[in-house]
Chimera marker file (.cmm) of the C-alpha trace (Angstrom):
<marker_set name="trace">
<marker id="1" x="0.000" y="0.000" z="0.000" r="1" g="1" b="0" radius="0.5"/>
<marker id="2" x="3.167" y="2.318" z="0.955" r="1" g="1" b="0" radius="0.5"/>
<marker id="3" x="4.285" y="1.693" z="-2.971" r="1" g="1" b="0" radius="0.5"/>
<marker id="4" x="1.303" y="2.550" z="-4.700" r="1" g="1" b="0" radius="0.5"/>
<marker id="5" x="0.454" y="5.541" z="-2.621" r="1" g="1" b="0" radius="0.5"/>
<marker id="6" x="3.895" y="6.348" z="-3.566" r="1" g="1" b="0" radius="0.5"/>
<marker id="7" x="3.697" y="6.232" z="-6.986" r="1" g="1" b="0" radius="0.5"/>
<marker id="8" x="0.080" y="8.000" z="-6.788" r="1" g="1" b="0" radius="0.5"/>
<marker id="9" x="1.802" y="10.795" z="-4.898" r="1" g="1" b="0" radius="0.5"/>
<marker id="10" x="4.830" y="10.688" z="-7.769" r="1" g="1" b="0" radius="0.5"/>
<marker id="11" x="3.212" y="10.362" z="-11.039" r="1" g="1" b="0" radius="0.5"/>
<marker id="12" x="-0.796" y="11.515" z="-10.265" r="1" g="1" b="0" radius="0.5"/>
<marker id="13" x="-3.936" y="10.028" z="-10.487" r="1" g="1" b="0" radius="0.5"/>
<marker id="14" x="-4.268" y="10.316" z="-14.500" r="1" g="1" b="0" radius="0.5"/>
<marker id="15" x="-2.942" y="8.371" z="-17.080" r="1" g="1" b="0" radius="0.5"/>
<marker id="16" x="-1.628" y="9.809" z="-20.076" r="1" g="1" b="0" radius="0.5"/>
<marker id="17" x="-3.303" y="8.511" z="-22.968" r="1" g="1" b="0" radius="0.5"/>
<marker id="18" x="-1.631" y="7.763" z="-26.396" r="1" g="1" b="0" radius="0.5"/>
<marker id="19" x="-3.220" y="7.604" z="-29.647" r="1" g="1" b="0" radius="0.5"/>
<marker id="20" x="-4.119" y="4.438" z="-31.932" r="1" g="1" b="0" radius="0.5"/>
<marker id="21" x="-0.695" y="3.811" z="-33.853" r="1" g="1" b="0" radius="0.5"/>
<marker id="22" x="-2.384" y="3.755" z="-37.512" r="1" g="1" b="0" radius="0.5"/>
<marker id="23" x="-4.660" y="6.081" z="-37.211" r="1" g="1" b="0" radius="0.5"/>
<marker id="24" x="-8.754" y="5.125" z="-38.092" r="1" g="1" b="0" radius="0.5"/>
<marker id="25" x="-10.881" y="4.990" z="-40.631" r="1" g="1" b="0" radius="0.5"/>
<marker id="26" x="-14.354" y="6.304" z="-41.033" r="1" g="1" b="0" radius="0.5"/>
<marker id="27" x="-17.019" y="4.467" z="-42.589" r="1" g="1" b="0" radius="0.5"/>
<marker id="28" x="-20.403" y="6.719" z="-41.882" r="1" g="1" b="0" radius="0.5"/>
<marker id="29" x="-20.975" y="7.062" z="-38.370" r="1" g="1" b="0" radius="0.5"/>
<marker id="30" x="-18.602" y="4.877" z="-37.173" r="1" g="1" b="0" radius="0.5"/>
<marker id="31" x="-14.919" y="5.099" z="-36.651" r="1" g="1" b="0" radius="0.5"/>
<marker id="32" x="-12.725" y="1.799" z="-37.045" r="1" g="1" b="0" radius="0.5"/>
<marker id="33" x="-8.957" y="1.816" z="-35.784" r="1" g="1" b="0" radius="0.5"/>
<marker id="34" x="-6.417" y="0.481" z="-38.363" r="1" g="1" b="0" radius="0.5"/>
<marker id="35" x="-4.589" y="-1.132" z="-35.726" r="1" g="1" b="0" radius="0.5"/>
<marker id="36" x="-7.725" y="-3.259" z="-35.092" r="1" g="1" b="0" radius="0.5"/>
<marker id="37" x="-8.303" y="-4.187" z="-38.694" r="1" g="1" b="0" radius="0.5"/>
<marker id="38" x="-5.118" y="-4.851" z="-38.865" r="1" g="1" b="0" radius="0.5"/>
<marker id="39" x="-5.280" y="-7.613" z="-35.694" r="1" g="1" b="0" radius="0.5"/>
<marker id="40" x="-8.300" y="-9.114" z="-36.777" r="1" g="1" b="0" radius="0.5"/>
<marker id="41" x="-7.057" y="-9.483" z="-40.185" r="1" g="1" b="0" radius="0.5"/>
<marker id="42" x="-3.713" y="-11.255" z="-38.521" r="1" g="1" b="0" radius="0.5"/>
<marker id="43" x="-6.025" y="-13.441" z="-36.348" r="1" g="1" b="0" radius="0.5"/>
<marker id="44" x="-8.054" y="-14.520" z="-39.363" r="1" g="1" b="0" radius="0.5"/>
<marker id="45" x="-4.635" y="-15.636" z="-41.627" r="1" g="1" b="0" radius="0.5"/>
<marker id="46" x="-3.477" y="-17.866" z="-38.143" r="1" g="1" b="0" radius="0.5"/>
<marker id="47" x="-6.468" y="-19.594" z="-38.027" r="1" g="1" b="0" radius="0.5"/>
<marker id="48" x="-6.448" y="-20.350" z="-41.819" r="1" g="1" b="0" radius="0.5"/>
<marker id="49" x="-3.259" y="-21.386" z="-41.236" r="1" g="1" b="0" radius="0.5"/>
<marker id="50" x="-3.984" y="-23.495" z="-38.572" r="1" g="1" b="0" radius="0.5"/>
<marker id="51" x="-6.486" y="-24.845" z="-40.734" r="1" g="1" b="0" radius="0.5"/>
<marker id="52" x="-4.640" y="-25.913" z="-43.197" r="1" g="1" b="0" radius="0.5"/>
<marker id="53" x="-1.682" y="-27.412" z="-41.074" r="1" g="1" b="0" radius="0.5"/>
<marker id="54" x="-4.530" y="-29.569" z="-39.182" r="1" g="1" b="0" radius="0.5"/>
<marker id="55" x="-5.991" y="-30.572" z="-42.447" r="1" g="1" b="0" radius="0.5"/>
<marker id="56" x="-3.385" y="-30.651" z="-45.054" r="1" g="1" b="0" radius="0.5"/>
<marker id="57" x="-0.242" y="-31.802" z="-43.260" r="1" g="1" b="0" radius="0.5"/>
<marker id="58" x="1.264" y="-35.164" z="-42.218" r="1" g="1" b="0" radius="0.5"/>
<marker id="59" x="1.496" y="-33.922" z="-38.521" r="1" g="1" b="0" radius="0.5"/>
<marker id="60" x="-2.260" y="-32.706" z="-38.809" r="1" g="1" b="0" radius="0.5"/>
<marker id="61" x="-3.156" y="-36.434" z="-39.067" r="1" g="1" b="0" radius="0.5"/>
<marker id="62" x="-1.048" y="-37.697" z="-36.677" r="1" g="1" b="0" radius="0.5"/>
<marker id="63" x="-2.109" y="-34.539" z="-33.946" r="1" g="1" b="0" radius="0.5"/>
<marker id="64" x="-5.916" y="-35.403" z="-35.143" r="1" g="1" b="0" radius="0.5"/>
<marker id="65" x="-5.337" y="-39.085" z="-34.707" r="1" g="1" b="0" radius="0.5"/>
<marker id="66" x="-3.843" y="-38.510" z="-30.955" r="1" g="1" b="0" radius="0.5"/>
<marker id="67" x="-6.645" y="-36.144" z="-29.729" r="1" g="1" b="0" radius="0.5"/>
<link id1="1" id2="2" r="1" g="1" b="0" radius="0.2"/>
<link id1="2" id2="3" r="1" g="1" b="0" radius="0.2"/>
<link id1="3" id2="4" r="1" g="1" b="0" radius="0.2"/>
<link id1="4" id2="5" r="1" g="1" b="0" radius="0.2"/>
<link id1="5" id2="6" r="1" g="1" b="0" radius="0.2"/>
<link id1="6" id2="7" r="1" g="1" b="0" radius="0.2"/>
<link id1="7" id2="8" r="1" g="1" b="0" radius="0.2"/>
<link id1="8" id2="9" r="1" g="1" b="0" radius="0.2"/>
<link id1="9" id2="10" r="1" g="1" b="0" radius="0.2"/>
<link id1="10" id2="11" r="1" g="1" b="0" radius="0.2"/>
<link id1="11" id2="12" r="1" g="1" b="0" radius="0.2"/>
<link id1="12" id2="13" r="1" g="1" b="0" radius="0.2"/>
<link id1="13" id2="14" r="1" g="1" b="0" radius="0.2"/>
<link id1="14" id2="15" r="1" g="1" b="0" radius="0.2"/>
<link id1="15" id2="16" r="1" g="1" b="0" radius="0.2"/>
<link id1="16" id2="17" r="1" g="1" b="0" radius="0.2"/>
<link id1="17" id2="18" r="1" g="1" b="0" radius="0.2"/>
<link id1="18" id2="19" r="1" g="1" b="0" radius="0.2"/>
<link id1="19" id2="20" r="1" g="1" b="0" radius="0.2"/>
<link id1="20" id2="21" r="1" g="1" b="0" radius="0.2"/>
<link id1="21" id2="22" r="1" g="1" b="0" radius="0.2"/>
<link id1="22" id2="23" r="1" g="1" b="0" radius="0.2"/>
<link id1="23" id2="24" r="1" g="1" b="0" radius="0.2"/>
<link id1="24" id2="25" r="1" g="1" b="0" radius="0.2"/>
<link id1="25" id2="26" r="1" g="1" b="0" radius="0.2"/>
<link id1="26" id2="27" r="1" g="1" b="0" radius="0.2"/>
<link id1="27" id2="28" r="1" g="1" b="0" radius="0.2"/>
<link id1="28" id2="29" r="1" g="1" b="0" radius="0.2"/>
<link id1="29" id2="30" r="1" g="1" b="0" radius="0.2"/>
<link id1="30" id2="31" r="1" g="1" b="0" radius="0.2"/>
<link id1="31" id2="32" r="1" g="1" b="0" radius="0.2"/>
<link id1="32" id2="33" r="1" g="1" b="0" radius="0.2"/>
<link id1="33" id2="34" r="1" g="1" b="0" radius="0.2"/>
<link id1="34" id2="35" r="1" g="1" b="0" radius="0.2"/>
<link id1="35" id2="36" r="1" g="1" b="0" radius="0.2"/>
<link id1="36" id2="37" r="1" g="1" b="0" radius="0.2"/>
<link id1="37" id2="38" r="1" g="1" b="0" radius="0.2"/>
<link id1="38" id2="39" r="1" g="1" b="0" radius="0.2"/>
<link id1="39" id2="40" r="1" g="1" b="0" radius="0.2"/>
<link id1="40" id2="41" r="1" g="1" b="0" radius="0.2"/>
<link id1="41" id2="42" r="1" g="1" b="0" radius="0.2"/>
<link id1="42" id2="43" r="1" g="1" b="0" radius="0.2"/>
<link id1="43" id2="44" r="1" g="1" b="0" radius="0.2"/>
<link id1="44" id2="45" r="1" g="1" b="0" radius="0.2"/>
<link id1="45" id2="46" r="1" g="1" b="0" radius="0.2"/>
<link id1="46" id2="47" r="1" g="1" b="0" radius="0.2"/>
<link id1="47" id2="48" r="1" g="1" b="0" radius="0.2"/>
<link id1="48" id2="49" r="1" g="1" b="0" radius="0.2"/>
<link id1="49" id2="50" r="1" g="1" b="0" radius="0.2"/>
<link id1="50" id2="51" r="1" g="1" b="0" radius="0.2"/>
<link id1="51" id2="52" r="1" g="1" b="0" radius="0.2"/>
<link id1="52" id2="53" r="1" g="1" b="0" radius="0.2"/>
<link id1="53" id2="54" r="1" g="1" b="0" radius="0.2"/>
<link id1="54" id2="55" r="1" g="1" b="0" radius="0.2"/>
<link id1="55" id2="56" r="1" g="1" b="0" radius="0.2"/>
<link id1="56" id2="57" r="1" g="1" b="0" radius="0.2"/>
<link id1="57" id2="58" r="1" g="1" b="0" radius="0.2"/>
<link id1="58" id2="59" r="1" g="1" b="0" radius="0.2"/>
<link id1="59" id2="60" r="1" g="1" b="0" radius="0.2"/>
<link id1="60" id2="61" r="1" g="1" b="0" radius="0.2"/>
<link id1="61" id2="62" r="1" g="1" b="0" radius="0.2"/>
<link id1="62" id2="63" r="1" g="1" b="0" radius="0.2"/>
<link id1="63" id2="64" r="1" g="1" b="0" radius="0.2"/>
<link id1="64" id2="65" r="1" g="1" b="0" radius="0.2"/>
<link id1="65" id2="66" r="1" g="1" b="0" radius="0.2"/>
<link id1="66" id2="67" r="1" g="1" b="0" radius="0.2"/>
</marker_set>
């Protein structure tokens, strides 16, 4: 408790914020981040690649075989 009134007392009691790193994009009244698109996008290509290791591979069929 000592610390973190410390570091209340130090640094205050508000964060500074920081921006989205890409910017956003604006499709009528809503406002999308980049940065998200761009992680959902990422999280879309591992699980297709998943996919396809699971489905396509030699180890796929042994994994499936195991489970």
């Amino acid at each position: 408790m000592i610390v973190t009134q410390e570091t209340l007392i130090v640094l205050g009691t508000t964060m500074v914020g920081s921006g989205t790193p890409f910017g956003s994009i604006s499709v009528g009244d809503y406002s999308y981040s980049i940065y998200r698109i761009v992680l959902m996008v990422m999280a879309l290509v591992s699980l297709a690649a998943l996919w396809l290791m699971f489905t396509k591979t030699r180890f796929g069929i042994l994994v499936r075989a195991t489970i």
